[in-house]
C-alpha angles and dihedrals in degrees: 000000000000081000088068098045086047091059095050099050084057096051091051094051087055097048091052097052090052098047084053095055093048090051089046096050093048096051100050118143087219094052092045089051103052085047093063085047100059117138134195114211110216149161130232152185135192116229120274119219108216124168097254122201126221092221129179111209126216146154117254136178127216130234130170123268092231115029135167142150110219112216126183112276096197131028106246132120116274112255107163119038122175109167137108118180120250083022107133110232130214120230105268100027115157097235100165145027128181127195101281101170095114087047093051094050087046085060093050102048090052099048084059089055090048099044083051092043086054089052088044098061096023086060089044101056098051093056084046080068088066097038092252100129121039117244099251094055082054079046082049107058088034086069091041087051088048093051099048088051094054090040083055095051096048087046086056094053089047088061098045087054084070092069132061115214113189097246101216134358103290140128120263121238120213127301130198093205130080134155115333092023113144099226118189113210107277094035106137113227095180161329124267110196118176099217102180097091117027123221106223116205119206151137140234129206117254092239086073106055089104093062093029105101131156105268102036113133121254127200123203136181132191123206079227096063106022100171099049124084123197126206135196136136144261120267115156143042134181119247097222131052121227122267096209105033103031097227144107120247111220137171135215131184116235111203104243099175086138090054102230105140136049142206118277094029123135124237142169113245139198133181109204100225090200135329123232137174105252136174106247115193121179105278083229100064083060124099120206109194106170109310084342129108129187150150137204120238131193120248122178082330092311124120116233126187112225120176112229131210099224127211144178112003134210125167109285095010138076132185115236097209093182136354107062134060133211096262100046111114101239113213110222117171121021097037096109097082094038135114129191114267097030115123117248142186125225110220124214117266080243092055108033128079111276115251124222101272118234117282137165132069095337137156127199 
């Protein structure tokens, strides 16, 4: 029995010493001390003011201002051609010239019939002053005055059908005639696209009609050319909103002098709503807990939590609405294991973690 109580009290006396190193270690004076210095490394950035765009994105597709296709308005044999595609044609070029010898003669022909009719009456009338002719024969060469005339106008139609005049400044598409070609009448010989200002073709949701207005600016990009941006402006809107999609078609026109891009081609659009100065921070330096949103920022090297009213967001990029100023030191990497109150050191932009840099529509 006393065996038993040998062994307990053994135990006990082990049990105490322990308790007693473990007392004295955590309540060291060294280890108290390292936990008040504590320090968070952390980088940081001040908020930037950029002028930000409420923009609506779209696709678009792009047609000429000016666009025809020029078709053969008699049957004949080409015997003039002037046209190279891709050639750029002034208003008024002769393109086209069919065969027009049996026109011409028709003309001909009718201008002598006229030239007779008009002797005819103008004899007639001046025996009707003496009573010499009756008035209806007089009635009677005035129609056939009237008729010839008429006859003479439709014959010189006829003629100029059988030349095509580029109706306005444009660049010419492919064409399988040339001279000698048999056109019918309807044949196309080519297409005529004025290129120098682009027609962009879009649509806007309906939820925007209220902020959609003529002479907004409109941006637009192209995977063939992805470094280049083109503007124009908004100019026209449709006056009924579809059924089916529940959005407004509109057009813009995109200036194209340089002649880069041509009619058919895809692009990416956007109409900028309205434009506005705004504070942008790093999205990344923001903490979403439930409906609350907040950052740290760095005062006299201590962390303080401040909620944030966000706004318009891009990738990489978010809109502090209200919250911040442009002088807080935003943290942006390291906050996530921050709490308000705890010290913190600001590294140098050379020694700290790069953040996501600013992208999106942005102005300086």
């Amino acid at each position: 029995m006393w065996k038993q109580w040998v062994i307990a009290a053994v135990l006990i006396a082990f049990a105490a010493a322990g308790a007693g190193w473990y007392l004295s270690f955590s309540s060291s004076p060294a280890d108290t001390s390292s936990g008040a210095a504590r320090v968070s490394k952390v980088s940081a950035v001040t908020p930037e003011v950029r002028i930000l765009r409420d923009e609506v994105a779209a696709v678009a597709n792009l047609k000429a201002a000016d666009a025809v296709e020029l078709v053969a308005e008699a049957s004949g044999r080409v015997v003039e051609f002037n046209l190279a595609p891709g050639q750029r044609i002034p208003r008024g070029t002769l393109i086209l010239r069919l065969d027009d010898r049996q026109a011409r003669a028709d003309v001909a022909v009718i201008e002598a019939e006229l030239e007779d009719a008009r002797k005819q009456l103008q004899r007639a009338r001046s025996l009707r002053s003496s009573n010499s002719v009756a008035q209806s024969r007089v009635d009677e060469l005035v129609t056939v005055v009237s008729v010839a005339e008429a006859r003479l106008s439709a014959a010189r139609v006829r003629l100029q059908n059988h030349s095509i005049i580029a109706p306005f400044d444009g660049v010419a598409g492919l064409s399988d005639v040339g001279e000698g070609t048999y056109l019918q009448m309807g044949d196309v010989i080519t297409t005529l696209d004025n290129t120098d200002r682009m027609e962009l073709r879009f649509a806007i949701p309906e939820r925007f009609l209220g902020q959609v207005r003529p002479g907004q600016a409109v941006r637009a990009t192209s995977s063939a050319f992805p470094d280049i941006r083109f503007t124009g402006e908004l100019v026209q809107l449709d006056s009924r909103v579809n059924e089916l999609s529940r959005s407004l078609s509109a057009r813009a026109l995109i200036d194209n002098r340089d002649g880069r891009l041509r009619p058919g081609q895809f692009m990416s659009a956007s109409l900028t709503l309205a434009q506005r100065e705004g504070l942008v921070i790093p999205e990344q330096a923001v903490m979403i807990r439930g409906n609350d949103k907040y950052v740290f920022v760095a005062e006299d090297g201590v962390a303080r939590r401040v909620s944030v009213q966000t706004g318009a967001r891009l990738p990489g990029l978010v809109e502090v609405m209200d919250g911040l100023s442009p002088t807080d030191s935003v943290v942006v990497t390291g906050q996530d294991r921050l709490s308000t109150g705890e010290r913190v050191e600001v590294l140098d932009p050379g020694q700290a973690i790069p953040p996501n840099r600013f992208v999106g529509s942005l102005e300086p």
